[in-house]
C-alpha positions as CSV (number, residue, x, y, z in Angstrom):
1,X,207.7,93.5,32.4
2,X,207.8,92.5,36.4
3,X,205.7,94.8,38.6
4,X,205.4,95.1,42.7
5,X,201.8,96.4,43.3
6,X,201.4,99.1,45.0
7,X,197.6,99.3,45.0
8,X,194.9,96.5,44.8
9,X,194.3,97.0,41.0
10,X,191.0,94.9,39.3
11,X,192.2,92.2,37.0
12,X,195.3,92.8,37.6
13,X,196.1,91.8,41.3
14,X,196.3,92.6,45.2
15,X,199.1,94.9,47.0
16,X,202.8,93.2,47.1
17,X,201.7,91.0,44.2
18,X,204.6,90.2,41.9
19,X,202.9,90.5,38.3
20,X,203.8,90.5,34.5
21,X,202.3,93.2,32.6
22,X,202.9,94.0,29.3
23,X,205.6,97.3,28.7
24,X,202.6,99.5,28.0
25,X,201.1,99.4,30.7
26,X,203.7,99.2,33.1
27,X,205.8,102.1,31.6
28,X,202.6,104.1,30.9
29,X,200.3,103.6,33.7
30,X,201.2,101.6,36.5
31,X,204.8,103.1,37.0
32,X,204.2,106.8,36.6
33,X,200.8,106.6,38.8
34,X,202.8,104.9,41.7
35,X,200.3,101.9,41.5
36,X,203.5,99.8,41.2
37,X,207.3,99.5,41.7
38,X,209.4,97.6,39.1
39,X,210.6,94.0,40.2
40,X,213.8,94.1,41.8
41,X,215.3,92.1,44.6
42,X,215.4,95.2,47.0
43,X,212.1,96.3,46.1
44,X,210.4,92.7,46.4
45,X,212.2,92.7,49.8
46,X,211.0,96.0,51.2
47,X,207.8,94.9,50.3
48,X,207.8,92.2,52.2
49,X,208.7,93.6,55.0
50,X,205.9,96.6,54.6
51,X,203.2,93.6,54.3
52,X,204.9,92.3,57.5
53,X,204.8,95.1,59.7
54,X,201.2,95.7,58.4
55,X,199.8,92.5,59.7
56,X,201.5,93.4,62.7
57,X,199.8,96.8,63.0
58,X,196.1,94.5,62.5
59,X,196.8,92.1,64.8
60,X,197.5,95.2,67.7
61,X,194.2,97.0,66.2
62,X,192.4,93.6,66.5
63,X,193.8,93.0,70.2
64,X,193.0,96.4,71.2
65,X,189.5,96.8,69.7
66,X,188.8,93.2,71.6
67,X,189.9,95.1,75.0
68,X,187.9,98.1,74.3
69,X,184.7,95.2,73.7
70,X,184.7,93.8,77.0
71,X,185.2,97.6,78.6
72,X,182.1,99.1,77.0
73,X,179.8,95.4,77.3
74,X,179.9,96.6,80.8
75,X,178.6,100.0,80.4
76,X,175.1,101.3,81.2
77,X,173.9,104.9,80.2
78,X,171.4,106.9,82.5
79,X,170.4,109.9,79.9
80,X,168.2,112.7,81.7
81,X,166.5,114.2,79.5
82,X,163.3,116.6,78.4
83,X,159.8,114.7,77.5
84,X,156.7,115.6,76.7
85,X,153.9,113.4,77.5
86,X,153.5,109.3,76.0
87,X,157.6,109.6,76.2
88,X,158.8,111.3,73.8
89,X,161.2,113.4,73.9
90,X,162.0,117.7,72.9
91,X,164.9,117.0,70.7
92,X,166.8,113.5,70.1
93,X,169.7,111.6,71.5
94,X,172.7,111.5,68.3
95,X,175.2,108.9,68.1
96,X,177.5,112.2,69.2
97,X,175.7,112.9,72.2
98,X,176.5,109.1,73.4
99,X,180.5,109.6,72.4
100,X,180.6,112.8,74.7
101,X,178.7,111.0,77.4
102,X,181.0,108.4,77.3
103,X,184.4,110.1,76.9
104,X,183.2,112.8,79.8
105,X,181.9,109.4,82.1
106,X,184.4,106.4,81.1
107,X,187.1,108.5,79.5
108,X,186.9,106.1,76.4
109,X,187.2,107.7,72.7
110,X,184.9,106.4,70.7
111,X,184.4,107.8,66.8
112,X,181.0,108.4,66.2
113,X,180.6,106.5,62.9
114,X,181.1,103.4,65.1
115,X,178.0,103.7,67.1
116,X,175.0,101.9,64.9
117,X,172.1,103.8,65.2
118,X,169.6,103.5,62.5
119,X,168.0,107.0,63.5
120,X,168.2,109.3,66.4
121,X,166.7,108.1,69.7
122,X,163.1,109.9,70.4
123,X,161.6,108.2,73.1
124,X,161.8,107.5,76.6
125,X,163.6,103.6,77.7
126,X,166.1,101.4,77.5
127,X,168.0,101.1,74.2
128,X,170.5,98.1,73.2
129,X,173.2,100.1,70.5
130,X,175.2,98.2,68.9
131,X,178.9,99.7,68.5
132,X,181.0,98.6,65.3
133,X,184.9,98.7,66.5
134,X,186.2,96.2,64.2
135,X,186.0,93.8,61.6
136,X,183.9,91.4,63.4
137,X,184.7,93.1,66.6
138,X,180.6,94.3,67.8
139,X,179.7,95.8,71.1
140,X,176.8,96.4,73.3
141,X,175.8,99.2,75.5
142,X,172.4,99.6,76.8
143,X,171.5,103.5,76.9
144,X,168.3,104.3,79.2
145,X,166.6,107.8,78.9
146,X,164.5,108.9,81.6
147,X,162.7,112.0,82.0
148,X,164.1,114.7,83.9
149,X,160.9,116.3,85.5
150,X,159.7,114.1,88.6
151,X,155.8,113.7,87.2
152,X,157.2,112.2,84.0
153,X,159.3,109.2,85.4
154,X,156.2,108.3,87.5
155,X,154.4,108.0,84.6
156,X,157.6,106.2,83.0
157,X,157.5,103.5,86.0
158,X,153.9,102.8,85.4
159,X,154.5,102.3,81.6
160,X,157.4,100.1,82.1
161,X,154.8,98.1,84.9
162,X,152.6,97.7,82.4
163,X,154.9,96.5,80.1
């Protein structure tokens, strides 16, 4: 029996493959789960034209995630915040705190899940955060958090003079 794929199945083969499986497991599994269409002329066509208009839709993705790259290379983030003393700070700055600073400064949308930060930030300083748009497609934004009482960034200039 002649199958489309519907699904990546293991063993069996990738989405739009055209494959021969036995009766069985066509009739039985693949058909009624909608993990594949039978083999016809029409079918075979409108799958081709599905795969089509999805490498289309990643190409735009690609192109626009690219775009977004070179907009947010460019962008710096001043973050006031509360410290206590040697710099660290009364709470931490979330991968969600930098998409709302972001969106409410640059009016970019960025989903959180993008933003690779191995933990929260706790200290005072310049941070280098890598954001994932992409396949292969990696940002960098530097994000600097200062103290917001006055006798904390002096200390924070001398510890960056020393530094």
């Amino acid at each position: 029996m002649k199958v489309i794929l519907k699904q990546n199945i293991e063993k069996v083969g990738q989405v739009g493959d055209v494959v021969e499986v036995s009766d069985g497991f066509g009739r039985n599994f693949l058909l009624p789960r909608g993990k594949a269409m039978s083999y016809t002329k029409g079918n075979f066509k409108q799958v081709e034209y599905l795969k089509k208009s999805e490498l289309e839709k990643k190409d735009k993705e690609l192109s626009e995630a690219k775009n977004l790259a070179e907009k947010l290379n460019n962008i710096s983030l001043e973050i006031k915040v509360k410290a206590g003393k040697e710099g660290k700070l009364f709470g931490s700055i979330t991968s969600k705190d930098i998409t709302e600073i972001i969106l409410n400064k640059y009016k970019i949308e960025l989903d959180k899940k993008k933003i690779d930060l191995k933990e929260s930030l706790k200290k005072l300083g310049i941070h280098n955060i890598s954001i994932n748009l992409y396949k292969d497609v990696v940002s960098q934004i530097k994000v600097n958090l200062i103290s917001d009482s006055p006798s904390e960034q002096e200390q924070q200039i001398e510890d960056t003079k020393k530094e």
